[in-house]
Residue frames as qw, qx, qy, qz and C-alpha x, y, z in Angstrom:
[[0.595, 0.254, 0.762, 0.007, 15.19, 34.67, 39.04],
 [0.180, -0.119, 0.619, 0.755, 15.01, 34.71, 35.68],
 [0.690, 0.451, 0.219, -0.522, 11.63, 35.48, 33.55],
 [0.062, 0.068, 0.770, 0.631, 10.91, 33.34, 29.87],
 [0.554, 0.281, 0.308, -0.721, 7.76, 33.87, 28.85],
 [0.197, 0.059, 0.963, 0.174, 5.91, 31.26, 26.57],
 [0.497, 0.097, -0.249, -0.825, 3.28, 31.33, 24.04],
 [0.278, 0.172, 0.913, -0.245, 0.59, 28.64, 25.12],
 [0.231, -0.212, -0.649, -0.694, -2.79, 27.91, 22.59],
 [0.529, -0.340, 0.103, -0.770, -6.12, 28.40, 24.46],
 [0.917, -0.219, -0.311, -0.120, -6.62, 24.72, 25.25],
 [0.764, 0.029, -0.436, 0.475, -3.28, 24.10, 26.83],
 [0.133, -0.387, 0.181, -0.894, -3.97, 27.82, 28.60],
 [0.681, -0.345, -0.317, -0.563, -6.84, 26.37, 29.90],
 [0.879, -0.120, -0.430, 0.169, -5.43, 23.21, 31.04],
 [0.378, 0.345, -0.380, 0.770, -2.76, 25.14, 33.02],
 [0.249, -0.418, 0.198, -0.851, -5.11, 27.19, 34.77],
 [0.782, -0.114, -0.529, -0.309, -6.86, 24.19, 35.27],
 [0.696, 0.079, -0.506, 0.503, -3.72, 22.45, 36.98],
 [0.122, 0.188, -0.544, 0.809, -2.85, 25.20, 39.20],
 [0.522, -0.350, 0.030, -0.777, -6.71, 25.92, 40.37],
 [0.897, -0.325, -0.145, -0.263, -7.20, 21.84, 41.34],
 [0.771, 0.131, -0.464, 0.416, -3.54, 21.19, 42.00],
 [0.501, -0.787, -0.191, 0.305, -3.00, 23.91, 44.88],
 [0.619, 0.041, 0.071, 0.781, -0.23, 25.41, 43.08],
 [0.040, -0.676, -0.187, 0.711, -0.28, 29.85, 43.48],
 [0.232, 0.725, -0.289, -0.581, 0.74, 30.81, 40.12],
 [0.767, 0.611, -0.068, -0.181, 0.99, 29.42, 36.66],
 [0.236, 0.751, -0.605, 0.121, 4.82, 29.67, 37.08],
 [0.395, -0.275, 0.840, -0.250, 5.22, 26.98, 40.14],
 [0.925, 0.091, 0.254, -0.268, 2.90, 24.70, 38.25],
 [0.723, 0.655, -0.219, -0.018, 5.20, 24.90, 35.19],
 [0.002, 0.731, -0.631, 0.261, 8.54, 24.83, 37.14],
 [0.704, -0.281, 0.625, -0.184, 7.26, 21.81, 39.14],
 [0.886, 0.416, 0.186, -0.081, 6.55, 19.99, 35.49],
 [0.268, 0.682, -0.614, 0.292, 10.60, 21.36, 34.47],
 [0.275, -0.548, 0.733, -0.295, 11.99, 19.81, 37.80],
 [0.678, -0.134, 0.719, -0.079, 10.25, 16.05, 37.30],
 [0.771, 0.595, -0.196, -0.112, 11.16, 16.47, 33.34],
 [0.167, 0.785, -0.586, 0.109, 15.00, 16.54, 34.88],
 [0.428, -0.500, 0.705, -0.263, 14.35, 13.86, 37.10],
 [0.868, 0.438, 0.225, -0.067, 12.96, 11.39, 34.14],
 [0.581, 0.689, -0.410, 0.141, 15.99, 12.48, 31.95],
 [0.116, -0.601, 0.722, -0.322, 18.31, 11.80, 35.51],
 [0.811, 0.115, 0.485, -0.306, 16.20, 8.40, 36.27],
 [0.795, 0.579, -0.118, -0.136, 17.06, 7.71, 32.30],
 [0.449, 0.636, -0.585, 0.225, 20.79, 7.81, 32.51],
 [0.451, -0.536, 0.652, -0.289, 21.01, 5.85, 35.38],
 [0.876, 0.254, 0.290, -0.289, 18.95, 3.41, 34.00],
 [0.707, 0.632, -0.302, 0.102, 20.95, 3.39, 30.43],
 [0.090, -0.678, 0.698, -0.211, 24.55, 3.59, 32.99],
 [0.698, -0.309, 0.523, -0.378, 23.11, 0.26, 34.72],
 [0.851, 0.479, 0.089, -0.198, 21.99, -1.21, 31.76],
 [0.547, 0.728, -0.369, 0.184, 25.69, -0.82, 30.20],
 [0.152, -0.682, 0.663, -0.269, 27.38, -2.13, 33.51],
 [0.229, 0.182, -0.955, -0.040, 28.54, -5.70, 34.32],
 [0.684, -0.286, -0.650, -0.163, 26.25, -8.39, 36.06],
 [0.345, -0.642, 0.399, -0.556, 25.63, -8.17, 39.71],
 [0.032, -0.090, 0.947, -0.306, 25.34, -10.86, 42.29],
 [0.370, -0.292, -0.795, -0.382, 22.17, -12.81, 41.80],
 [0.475, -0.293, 0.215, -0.802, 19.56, -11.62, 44.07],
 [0.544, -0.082, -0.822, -0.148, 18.52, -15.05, 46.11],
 [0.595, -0.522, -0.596, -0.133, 16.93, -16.10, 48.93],
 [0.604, -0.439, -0.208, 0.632, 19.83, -15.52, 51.66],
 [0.272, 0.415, 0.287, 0.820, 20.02, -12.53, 49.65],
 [0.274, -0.611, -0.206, -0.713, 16.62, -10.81, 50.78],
 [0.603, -0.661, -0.446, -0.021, 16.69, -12.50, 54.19],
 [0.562, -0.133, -0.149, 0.802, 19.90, -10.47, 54.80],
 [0.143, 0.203, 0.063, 0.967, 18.68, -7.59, 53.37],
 [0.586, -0.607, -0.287, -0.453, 14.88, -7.43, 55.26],
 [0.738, -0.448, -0.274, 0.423, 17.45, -8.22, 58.75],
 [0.153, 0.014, -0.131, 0.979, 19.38, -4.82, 57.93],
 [0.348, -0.438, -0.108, -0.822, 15.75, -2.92, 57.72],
 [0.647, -0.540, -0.535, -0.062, 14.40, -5.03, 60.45],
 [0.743, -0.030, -0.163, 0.648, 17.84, -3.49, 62.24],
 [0.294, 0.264, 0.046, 0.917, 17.92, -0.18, 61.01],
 [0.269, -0.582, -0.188, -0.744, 14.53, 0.56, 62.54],
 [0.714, -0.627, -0.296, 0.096, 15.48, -0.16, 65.63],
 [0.504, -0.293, 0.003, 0.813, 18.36, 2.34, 65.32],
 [0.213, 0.910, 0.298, -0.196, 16.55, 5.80, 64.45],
 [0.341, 0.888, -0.172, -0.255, 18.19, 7.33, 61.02],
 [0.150, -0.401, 0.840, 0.333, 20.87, 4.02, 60.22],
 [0.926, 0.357, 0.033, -0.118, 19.73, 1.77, 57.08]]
């Protein structure tokens, strides 16, 4: 594993120490890593979003719609690990 190391101002030091002492987290590092890993998943959440956004029209989402689709989950949990 790589090291970076990071200058941090006494308030945002604080806060940190804060984070890891009420969040359960061991070390400064896992707090920070965890706060990296759900920056990636916002940016990865984003481009989907923007991808959708930029694709055609779906099929209208209607009634027969959801009763079809609440009959597959009624379904699937009665088959252990199919959706």
């Amino acid at each position: 594993m790589t090291t970076m190391n990071i200058s941090l101002p006494d308030t945002l030091k604080s806060f940190v120490d804060e984070q890891v002492n009420q969040r359960g987290y061991g070390t400064s590092s896992e707090y920070v890593r965890e706060l990296i890993r759900k920056d990636q998943d916002r940016q990865r959440l984003r481009e989907l979003l923007l991808e959708g956004a930029k694709s055609a029209p779906g099929q209208a989402a209607t009634a027969p719609y959801f009763d079809g689709l609440r009959e597959r989950v009624l379904t699937a949990g009665k088959r252990p690990g199919k959706l």
